[in-house]
Biopython code that builds the backbone (N, CA, C, O; Angstrom):
import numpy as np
from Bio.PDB.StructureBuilder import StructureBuilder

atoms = [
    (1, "UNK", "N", (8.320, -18.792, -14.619)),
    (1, "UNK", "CA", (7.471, -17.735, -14.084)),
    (1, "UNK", "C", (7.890, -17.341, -12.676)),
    (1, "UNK", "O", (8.472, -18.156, -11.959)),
    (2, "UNK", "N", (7.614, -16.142, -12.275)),
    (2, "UNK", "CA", (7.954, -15.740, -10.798)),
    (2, "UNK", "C", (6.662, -16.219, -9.905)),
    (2, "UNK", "O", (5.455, -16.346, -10.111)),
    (3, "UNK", "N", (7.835, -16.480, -8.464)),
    (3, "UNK", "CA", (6.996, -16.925, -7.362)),
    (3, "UNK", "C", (6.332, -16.296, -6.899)),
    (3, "UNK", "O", (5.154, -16.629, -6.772)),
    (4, "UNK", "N", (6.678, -15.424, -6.566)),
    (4, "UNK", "CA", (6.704, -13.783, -5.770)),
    (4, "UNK", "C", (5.907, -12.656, -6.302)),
    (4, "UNK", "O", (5.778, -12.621, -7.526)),
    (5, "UNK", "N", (5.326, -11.689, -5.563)),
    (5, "UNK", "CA", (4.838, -10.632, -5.855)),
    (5, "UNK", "C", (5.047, -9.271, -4.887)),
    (5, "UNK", "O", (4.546, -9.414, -3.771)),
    (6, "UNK", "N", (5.560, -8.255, -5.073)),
    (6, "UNK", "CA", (5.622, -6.896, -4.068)),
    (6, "UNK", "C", (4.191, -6.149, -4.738)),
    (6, "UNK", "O", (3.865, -5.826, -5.881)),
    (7, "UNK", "N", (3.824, -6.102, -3.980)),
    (7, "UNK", "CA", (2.470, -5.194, -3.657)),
    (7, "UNK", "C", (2.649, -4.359, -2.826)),
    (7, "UNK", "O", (3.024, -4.494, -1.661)),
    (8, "UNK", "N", (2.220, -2.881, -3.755)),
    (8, "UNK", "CA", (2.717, -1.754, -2.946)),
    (8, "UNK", "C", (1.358, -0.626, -2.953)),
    (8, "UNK", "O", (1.133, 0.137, -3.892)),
    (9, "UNK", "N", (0.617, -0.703, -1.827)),
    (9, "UNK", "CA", (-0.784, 0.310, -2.197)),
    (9, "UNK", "C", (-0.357, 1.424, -1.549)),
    (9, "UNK", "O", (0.382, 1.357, -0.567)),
    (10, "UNK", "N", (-0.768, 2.473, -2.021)),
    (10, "UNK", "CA", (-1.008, 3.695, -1.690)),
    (10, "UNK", "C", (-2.170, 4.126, -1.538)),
    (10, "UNK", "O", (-2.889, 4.363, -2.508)),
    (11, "UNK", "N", (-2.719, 4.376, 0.228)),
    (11, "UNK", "CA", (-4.225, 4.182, 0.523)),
    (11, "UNK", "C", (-4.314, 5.719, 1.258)),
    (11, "UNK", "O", (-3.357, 6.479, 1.409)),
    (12, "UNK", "N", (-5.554, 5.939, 1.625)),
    (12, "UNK", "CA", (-6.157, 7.143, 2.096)),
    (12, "UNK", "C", (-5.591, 6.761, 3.330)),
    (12, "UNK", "O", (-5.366, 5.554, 3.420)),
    (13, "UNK", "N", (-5.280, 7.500, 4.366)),
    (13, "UNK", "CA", (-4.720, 7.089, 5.741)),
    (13, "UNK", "C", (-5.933, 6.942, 6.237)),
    (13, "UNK", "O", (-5.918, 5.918, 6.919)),
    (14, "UNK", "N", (-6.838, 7.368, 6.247)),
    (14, "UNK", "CA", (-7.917, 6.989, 7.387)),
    (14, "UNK", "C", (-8.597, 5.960, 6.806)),
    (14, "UNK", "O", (-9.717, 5.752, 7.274)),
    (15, "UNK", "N", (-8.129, 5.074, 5.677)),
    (15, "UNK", "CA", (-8.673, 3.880, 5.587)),
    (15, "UNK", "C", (-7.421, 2.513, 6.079)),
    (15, "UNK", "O", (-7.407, 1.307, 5.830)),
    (16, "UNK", "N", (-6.667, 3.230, 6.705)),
    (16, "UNK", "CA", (-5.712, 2.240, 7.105)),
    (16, "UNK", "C", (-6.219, 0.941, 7.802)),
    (16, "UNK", "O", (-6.279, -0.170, 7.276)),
    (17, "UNK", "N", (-6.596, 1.293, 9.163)),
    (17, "UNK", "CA", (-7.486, 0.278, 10.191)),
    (17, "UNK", "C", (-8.612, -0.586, 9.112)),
    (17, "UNK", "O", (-9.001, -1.683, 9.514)),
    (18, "UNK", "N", (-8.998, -0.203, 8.085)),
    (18, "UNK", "CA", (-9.705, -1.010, 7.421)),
    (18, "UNK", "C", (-9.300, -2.420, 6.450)),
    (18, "UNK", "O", (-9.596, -3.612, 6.371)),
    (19, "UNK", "N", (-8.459, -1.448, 5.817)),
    (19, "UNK", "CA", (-7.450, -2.385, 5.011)),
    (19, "UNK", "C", (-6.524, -3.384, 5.778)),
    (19, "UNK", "O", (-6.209, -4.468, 5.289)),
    (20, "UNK", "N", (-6.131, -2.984, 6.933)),
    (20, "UNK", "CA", (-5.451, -4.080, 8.098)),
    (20, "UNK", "C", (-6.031, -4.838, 8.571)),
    (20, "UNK", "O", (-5.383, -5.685, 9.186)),
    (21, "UNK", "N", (-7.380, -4.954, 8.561)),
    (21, "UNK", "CA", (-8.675, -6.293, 8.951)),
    (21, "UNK", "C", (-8.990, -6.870, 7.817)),
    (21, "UNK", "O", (-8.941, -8.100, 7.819)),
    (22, "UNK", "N", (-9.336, -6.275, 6.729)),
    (22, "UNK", "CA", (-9.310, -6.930, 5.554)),
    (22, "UNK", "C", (-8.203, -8.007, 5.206)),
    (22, "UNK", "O", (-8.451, -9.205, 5.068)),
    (23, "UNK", "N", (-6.594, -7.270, 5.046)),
    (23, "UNK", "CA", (-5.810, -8.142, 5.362)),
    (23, "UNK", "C", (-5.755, -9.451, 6.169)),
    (23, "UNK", "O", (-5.816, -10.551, 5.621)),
    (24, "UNK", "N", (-5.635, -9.277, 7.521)),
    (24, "UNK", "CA", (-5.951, -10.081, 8.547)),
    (24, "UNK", "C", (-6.750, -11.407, 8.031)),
    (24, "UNK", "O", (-6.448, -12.579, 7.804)),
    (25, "UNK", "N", (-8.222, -10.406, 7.946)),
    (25, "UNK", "CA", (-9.360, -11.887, 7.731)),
    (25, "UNK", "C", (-8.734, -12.898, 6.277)),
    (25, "UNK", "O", (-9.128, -14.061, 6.192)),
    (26, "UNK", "N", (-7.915, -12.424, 5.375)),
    (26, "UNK", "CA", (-7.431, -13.487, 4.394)),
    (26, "UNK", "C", (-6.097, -13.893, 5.075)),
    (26, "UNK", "O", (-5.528, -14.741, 4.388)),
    (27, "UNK", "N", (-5.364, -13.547, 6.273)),
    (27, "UNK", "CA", (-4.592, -14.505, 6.977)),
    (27, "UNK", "C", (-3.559, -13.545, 6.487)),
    (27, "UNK", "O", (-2.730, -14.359, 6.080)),
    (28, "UNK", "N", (-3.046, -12.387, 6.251)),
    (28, "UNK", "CA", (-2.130, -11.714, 6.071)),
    (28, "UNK", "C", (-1.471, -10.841, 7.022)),
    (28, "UNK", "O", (-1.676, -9.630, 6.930)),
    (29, "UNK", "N", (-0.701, -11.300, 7.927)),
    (29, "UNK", "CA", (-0.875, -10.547, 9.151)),
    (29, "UNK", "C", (0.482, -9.821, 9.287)),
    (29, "UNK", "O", (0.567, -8.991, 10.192)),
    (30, "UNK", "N", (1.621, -10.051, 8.443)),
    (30, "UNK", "CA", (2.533, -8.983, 8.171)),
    (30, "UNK", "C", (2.682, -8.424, 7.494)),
    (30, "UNK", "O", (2.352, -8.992, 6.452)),
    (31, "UNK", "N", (3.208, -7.008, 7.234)),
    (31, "UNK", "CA", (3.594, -6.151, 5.820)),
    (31, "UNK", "C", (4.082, -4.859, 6.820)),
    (31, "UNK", "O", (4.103, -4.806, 8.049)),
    (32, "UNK", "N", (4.507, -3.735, 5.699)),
    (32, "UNK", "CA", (5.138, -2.385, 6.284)),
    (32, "UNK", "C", (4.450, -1.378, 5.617)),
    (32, "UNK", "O", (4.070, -1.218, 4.458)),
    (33, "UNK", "N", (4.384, -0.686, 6.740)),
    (33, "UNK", "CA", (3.534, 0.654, 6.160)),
    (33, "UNK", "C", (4.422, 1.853, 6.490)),
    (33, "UNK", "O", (5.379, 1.661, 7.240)),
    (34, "UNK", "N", (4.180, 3.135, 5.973)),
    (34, "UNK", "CA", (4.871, 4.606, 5.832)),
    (34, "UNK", "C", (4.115, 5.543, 5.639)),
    (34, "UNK", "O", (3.612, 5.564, 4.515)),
    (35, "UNK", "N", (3.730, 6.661, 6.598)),
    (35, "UNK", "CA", (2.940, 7.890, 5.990)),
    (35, "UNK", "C", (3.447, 8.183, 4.924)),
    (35, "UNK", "O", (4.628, 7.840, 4.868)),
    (36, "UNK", "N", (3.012, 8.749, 3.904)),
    (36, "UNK", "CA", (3.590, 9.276, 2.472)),
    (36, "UNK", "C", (2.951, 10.780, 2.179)),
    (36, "UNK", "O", (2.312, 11.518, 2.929)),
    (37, "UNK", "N", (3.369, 10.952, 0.795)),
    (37, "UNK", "CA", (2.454, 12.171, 0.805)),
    (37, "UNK", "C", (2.889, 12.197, -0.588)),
    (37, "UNK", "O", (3.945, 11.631, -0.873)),
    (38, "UNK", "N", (2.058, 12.910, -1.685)),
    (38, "UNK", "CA", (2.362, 12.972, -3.361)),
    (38, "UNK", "C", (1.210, 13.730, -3.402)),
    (38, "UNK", "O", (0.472, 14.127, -2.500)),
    (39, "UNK", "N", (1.170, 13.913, -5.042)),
    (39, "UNK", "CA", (0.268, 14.782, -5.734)),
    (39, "UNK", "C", (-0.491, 13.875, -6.328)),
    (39, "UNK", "O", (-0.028, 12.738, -6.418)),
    (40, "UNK", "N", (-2.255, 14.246, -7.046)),
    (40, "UNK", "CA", (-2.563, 13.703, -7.463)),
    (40, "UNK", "C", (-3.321, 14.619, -8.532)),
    (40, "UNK", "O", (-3.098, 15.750, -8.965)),
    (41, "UNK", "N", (-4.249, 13.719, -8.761)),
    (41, "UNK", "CA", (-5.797, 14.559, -9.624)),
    (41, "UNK", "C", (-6.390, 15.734, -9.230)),
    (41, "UNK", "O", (-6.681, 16.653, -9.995)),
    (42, "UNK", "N", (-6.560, 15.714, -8.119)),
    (42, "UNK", "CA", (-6.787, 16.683, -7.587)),
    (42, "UNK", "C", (-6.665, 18.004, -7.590)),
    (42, "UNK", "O", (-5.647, 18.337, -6.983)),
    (43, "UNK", "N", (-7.413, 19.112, -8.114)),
    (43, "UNK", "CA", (-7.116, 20.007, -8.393)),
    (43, "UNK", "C", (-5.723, 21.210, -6.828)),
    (43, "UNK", "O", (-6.205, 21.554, -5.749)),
    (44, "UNK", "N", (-4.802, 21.413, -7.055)),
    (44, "UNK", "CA", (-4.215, 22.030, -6.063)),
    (44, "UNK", "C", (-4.343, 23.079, -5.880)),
    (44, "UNK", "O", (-4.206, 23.875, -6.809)),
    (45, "UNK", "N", (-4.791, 23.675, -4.056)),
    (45, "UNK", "CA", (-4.895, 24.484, -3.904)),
    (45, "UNK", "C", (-3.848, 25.242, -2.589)),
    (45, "UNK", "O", (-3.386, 24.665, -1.605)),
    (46, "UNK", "N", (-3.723, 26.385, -2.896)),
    (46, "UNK", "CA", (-2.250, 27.009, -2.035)),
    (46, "UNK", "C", (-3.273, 28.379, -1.530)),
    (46, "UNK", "O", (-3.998, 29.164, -2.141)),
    (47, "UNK", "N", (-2.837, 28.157, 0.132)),
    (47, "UNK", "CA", (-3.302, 29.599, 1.080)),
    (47, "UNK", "C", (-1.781, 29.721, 1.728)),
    (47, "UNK", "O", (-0.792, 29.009, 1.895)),
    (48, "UNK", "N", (-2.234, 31.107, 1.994)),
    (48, "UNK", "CA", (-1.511, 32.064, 2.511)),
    (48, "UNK", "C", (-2.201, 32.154, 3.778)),
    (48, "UNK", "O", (-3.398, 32.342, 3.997)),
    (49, "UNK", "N", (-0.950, 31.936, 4.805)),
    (49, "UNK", "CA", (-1.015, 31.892, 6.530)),
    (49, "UNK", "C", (0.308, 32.508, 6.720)),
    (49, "UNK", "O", (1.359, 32.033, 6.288)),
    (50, "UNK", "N", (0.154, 33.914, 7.589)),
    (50, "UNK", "CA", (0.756, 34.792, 7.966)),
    (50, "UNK", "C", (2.043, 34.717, 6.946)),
    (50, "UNK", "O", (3.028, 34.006, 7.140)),
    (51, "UNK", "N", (1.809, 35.738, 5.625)),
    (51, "UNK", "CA", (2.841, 35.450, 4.953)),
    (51, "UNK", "C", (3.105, 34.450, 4.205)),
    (51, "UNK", "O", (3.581, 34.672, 3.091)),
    (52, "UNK", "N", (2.838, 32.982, 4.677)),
    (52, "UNK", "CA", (3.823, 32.202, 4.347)),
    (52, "UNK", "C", (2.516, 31.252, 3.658)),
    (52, "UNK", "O", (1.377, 30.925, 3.989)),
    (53, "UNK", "N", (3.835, 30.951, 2.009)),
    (53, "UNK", "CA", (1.901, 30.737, 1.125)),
    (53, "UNK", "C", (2.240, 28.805, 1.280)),
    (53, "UNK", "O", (3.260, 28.255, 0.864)),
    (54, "UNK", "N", (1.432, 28.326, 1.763)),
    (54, "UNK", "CA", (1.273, 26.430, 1.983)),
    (54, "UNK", "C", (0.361, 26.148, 0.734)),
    (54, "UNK", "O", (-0.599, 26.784, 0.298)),
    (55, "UNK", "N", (1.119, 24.699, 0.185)),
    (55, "UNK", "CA", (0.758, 23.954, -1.017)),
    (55, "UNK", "C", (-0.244, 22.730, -0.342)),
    (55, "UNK", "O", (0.236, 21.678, 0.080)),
    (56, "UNK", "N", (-1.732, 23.042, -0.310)),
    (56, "UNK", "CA", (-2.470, 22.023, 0.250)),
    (56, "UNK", "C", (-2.930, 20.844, -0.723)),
    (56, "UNK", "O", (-3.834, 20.056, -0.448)),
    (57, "UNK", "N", (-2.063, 20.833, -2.086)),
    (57, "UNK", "CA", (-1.780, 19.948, -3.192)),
    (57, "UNK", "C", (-1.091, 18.416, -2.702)),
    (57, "UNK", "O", (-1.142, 17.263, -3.129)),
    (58, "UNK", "N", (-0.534, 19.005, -1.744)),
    (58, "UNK", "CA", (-0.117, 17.277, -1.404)),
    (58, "UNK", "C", (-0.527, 16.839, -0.286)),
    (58, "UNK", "O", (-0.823, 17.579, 0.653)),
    (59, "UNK", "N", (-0.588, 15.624, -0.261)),
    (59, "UNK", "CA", (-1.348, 14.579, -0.062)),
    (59, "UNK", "C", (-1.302, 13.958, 1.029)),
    (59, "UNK", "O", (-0.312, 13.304, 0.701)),
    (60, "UNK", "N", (-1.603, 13.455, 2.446)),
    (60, "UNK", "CA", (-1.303, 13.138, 3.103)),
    (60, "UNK", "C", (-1.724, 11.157, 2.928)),
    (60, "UNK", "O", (-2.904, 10.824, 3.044)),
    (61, "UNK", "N", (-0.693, 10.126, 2.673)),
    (61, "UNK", "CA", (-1.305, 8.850, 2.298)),
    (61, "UNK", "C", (-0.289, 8.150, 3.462)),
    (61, "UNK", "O", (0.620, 8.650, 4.125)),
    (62, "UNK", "N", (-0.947, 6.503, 3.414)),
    (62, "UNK", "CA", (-0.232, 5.424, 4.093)),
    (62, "UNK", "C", (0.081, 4.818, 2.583)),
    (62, "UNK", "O", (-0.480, 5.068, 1.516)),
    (63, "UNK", "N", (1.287, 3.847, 2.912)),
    (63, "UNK", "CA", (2.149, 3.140, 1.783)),
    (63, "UNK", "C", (1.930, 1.933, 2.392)),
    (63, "UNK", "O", (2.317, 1.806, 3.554)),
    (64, "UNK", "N", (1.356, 0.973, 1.809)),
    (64, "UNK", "CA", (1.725, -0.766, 2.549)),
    (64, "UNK", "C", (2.217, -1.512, 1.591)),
    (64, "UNK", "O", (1.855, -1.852, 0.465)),
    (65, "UNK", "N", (3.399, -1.752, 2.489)),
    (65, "UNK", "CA", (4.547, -2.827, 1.360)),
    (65, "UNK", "C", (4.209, -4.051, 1.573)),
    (65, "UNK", "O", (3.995, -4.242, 2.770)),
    (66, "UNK", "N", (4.079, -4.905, 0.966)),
    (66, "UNK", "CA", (4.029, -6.599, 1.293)),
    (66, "UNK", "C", (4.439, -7.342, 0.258)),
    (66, "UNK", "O", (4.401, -6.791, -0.842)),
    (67, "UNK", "N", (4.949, -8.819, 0.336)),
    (67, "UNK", "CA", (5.455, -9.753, -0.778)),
    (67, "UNK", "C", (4.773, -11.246, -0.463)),
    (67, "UNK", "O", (4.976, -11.840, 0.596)),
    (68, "UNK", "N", (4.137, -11.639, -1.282)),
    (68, "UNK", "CA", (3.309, -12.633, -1.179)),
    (68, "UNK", "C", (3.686, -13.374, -2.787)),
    (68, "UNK", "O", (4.338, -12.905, -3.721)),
    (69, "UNK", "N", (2.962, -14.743, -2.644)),
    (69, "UNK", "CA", (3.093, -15.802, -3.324)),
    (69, "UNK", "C", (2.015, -15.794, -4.559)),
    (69, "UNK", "O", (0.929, -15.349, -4.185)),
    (70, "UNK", "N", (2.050, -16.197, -6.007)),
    (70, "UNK", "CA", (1.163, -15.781, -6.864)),
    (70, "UNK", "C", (-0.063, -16.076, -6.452)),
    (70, "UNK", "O", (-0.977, -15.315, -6.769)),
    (71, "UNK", "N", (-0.390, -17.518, -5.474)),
    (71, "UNK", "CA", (-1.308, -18.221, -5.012)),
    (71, "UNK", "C", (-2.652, -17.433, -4.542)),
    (71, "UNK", "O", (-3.815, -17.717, -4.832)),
    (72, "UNK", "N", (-2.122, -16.256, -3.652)),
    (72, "UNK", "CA", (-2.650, -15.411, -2.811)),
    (72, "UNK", "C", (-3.036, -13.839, -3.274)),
    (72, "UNK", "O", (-3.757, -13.002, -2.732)),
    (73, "UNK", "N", (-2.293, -13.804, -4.434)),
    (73, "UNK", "CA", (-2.381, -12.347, -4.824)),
    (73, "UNK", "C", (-3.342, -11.564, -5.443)),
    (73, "UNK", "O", (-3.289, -10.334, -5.424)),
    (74, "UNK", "N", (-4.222, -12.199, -5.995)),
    (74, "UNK", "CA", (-5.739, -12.210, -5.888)),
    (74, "UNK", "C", (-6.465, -11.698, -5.022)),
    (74, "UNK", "O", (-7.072, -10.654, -5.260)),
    (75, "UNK", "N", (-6.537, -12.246, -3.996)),
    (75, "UNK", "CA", (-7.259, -12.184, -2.830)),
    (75, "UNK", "C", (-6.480, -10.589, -2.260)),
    (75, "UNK", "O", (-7.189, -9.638, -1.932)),
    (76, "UNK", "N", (-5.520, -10.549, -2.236)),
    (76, "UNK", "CA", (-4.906, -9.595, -1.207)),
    (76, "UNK", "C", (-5.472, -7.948, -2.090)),
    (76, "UNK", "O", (-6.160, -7.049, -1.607)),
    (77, "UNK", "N", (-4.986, -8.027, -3.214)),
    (77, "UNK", "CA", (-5.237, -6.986, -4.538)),
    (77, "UNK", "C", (-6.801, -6.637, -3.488)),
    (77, "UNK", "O", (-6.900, -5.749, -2.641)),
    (78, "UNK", "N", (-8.005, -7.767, -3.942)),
    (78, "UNK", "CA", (-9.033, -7.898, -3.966)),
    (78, "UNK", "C", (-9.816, -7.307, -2.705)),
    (78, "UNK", "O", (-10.888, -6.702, -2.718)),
    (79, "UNK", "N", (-8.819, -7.712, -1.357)),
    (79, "UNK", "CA", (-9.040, -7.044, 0.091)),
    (79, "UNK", "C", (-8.880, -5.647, 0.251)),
    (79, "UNK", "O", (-9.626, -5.023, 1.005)),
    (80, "UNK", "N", (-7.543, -4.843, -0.692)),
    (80, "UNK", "CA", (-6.901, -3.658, -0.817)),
    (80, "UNK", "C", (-8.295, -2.952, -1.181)),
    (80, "UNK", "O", (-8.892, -2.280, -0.339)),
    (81, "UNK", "N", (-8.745, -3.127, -2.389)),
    (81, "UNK", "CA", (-9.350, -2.679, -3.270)),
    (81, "UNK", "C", (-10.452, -2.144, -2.867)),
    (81, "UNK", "O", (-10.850, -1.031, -3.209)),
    (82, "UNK", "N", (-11.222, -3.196, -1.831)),
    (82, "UNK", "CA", (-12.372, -3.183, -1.610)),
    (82, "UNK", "C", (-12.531, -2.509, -0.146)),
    (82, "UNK", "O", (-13.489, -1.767, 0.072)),
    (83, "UNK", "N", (-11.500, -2.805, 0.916)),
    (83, "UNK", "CA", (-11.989, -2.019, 1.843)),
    (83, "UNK", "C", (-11.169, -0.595, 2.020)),
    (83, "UNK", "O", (-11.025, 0.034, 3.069)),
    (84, "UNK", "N", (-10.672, -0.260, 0.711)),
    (84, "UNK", "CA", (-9.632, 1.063, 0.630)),
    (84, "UNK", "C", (-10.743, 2.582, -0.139)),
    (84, "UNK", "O", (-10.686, 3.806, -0.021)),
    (85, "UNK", "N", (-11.715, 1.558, -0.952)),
    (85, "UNK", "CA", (-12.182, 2.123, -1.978)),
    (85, "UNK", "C", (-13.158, 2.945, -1.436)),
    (85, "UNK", "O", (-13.687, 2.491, -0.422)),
    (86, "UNK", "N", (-13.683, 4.409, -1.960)),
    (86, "UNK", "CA", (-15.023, 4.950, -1.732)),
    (86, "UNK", "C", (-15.687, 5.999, -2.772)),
    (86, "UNK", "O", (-16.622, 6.789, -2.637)),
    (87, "UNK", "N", (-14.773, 5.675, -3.949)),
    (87, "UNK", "CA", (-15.597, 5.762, -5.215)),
    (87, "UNK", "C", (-15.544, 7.005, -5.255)),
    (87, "UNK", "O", (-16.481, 7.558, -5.830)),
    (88, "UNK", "N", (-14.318, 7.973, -4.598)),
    (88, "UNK", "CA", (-14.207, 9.082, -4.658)),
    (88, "UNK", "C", (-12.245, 9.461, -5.753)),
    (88, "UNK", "O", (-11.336, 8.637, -5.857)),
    (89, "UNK", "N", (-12.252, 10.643, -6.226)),
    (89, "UNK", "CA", (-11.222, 11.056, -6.472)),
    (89, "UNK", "C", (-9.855, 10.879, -5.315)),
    (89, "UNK", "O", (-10.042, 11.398, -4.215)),
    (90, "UNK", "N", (-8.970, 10.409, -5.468)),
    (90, "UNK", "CA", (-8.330, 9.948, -4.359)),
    (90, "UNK", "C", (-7.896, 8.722, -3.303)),
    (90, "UNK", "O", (-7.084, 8.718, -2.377)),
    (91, "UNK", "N", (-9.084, 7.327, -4.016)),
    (91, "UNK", "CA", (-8.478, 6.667, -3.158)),
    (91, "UNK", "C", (-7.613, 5.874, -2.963)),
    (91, "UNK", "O", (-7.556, 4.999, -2.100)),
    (92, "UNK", "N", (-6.399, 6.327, -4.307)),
    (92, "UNK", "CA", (-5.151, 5.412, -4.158)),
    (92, "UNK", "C", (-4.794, 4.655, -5.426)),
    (92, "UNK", "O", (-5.618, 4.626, -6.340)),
    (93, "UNK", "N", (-3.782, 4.125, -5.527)),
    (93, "UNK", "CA", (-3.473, 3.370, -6.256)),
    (93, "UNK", "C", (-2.722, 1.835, -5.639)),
    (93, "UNK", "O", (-2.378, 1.550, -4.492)),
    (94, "UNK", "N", (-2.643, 1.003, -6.966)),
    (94, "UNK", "CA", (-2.068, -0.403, -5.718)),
    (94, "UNK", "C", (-1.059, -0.647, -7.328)),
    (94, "UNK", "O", (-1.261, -0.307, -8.493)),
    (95, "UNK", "N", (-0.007, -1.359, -6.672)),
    (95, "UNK", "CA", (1.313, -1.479, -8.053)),
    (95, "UNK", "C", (1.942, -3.086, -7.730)),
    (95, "UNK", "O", (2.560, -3.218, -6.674)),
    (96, "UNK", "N", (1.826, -3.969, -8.394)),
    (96, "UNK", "CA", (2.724, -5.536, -8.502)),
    (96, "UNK", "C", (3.654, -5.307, -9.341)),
    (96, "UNK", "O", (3.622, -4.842, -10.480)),
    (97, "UNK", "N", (4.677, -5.749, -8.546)),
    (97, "UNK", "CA", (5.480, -6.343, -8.947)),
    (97, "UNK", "C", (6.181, -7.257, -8.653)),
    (97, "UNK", "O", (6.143, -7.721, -7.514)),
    (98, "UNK", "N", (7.483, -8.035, -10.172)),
    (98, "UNK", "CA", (8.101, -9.364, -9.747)),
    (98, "UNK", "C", (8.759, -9.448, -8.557)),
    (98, "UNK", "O", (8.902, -8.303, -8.128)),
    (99, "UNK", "N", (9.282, -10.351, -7.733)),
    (99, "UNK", "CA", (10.351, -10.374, -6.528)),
    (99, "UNK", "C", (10.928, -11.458, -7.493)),
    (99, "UNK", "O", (10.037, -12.131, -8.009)),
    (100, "UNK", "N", (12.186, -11.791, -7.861)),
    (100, "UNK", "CA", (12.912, -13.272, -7.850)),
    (100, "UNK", "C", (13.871, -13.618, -7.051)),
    (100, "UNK", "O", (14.793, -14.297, -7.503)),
    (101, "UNK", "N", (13.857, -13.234, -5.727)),
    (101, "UNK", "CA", (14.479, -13.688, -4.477)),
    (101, "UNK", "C", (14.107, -13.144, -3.179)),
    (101, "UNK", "O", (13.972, -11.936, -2.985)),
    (102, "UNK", "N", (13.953, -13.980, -2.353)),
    (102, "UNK", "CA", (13.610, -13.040, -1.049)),
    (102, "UNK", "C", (14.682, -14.268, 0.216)),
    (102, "UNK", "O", (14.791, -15.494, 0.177)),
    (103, "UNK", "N", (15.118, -13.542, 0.915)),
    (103, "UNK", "CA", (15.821, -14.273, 1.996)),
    (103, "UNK", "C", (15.314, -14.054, 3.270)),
    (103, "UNK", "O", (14.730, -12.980, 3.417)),
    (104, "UNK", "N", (15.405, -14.972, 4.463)),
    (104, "UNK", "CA", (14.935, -14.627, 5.899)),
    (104, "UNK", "C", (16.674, -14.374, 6.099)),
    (104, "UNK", "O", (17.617, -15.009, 5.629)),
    (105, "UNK", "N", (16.635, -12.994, 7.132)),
    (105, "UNK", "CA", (17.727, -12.851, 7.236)),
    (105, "UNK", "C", (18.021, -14.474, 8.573)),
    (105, "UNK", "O", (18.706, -15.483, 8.407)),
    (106, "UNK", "N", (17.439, -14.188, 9.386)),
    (106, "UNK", "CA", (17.634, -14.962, 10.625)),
    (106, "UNK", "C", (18.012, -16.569, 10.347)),
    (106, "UNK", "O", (18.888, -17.084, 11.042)),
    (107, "UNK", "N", (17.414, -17.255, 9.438)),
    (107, "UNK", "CA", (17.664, -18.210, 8.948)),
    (107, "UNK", "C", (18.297, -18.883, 8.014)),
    (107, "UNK", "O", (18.675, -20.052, 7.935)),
    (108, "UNK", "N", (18.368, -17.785, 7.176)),
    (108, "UNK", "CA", (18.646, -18.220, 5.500)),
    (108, "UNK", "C", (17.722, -18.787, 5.026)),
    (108, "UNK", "O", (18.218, -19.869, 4.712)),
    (109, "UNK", "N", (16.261, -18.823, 4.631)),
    (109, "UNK", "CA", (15.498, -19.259, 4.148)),
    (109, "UNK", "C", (15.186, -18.798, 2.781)),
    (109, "UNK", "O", (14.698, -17.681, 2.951)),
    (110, "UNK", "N", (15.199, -18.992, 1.839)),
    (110, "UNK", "CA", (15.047, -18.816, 0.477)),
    (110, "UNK", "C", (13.924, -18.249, 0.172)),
    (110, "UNK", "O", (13.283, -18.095, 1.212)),
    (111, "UNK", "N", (13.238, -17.775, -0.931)),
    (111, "UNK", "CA", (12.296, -17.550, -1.756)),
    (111, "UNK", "C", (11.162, -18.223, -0.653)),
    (111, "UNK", "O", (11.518, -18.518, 0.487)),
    (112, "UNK", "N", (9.800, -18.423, -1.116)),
    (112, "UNK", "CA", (8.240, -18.413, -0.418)),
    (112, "UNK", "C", (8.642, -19.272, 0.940)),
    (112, "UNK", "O", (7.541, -19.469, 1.455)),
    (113, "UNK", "N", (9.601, -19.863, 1.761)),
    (113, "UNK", "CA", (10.102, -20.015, 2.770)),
    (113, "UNK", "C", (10.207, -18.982, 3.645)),
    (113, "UNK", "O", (9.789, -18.921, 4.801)),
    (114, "UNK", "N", (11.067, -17.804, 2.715)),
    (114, "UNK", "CA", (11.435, -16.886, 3.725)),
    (114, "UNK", "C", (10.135, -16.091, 4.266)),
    (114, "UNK", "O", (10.044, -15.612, 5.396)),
    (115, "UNK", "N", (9.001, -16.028, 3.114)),
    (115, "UNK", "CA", (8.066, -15.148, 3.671)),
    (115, "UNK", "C", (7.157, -15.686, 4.888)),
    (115, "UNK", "O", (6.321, -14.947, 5.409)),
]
sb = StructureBuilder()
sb.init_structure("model")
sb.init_model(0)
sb.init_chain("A")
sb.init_seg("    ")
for serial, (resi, resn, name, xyz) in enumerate(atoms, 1):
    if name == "N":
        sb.init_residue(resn, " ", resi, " ")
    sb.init_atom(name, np.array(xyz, "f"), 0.0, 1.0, " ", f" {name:<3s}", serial, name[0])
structure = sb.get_structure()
């Protein structure tokens, strides 16, 4: 079985600061994040500003990458979920998957070492 897990949420940006304390309080205090932007459910809507017609269909999101141990992945899912969520159209999706290797570059540390 794999050690490892990449957990990759795609959250509302202004629930960022939330989901980063959530994190935190289960002891998770690194990962990488990325403004993003995609389409969703959401019905799309396009205006016209001087001429020029803008697609207000996409999305403005944060991406948080992290790789954690099966031990923990529960909990982390569980933190995402709950302080990301507001029961509205839009608030994201979260995606696992396997890792079967991870290295510290600085050290050479192997698999749940390196993290």
């Amino acid at each position: 079985p794999f050690k490892m897990k990449k957990i990759e949420a795609i959250i509302r940006t202004s629930h960022f600061y939330e989901v980063k304390e959530a994190l935190h309080k289960i002891g998770i205090d690194f990962f990488t994040f990325e403004d993003v932007k995609g389409v969703g459910n959401q019905k799309t809507e396009k205006k016209v500003y001087r001429g020029t017609e803008y697609d207000l269909g996409s999305i403005a999101r944060t991406k948080i990458t992290l790789v954690a141990t099966n031990d923990n992945l529960d909990a982390i899912v569980e933190s995402i979920m709950t302080s990301a969520r507001t029961g509205e159209i839009g608030d994201g999706k979260i995606f696992v998957s396997n890792i079967d290797q991870a290295y510290r570059i600085r050290s050479g540390e192997k698999d749940s070492s390196a993290l």
